[in-house]
C-alpha positions, 0 to 999 in steps of 0.5 A: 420426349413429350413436350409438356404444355402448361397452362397459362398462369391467371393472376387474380387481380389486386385491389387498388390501392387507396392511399390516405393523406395524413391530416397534417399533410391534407391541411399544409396542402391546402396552403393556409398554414405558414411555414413554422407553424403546423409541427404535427398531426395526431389523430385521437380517433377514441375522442373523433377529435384532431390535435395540431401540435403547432410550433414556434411560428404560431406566436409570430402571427398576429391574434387575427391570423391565429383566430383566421387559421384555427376557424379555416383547421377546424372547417377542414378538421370536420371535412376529414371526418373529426368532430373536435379539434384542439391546436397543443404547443411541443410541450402538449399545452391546450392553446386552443379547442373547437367550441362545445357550445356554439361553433368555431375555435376558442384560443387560450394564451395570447402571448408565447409562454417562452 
């Protein structure tokens, strides 16, 4: 019997994986938002723009802190990339849109609709 020798296997080395934090998960890392307030993320990437579907804990805030958060969402939402952003309750209700003239955010309905 011969001995077989076998070559030595190469394995092509694999690219890095580059791992993407979800928008919603990069702004609750920041700490600006209180628990019960951010409920999703949704990126619209045809419109450059970010929806937060905000919850319940939204109306808890007082108007300074609502217009505090979506200026500091909005600031985050153009670091990440998006050019519009637009603050929805559960039931996809406009609450709030980042300025098309001028900057910052412009909040509708002051008071719950409950």
């Amino acid at each position: 019997l011969e001995d077989v020798k076998s070559s030595p296997v190469v394995e092509s080395p694999q690219p890095p994986v580059v791992l993407q934090l979800d928008p919603l998960l990069d702004l609750f890392l920041d700490g600006s938002a209180p628990s019960g307030v951010l409920k999703a993320a949704r990126p619209e990437s045809a419109d450059n723009r970010l929806v937060l579907v905000l919850d319940d804990g939204w109306w808890q805030l007082i108007d300074a802190e609502r217009s505090t958060l979506a200026d500091g969402w909005l600031d985050r939402s153009r670091e990440l990339g998006y050019s519009a952003l637009h603050l929805v309750d559960g039931e996809d209700r406009l609450l709030g849109r980042s300025a098309r003239v001028g900057a910052g955010m412009i909040l509708f309905n002051n008071v719950s609709p409950a």
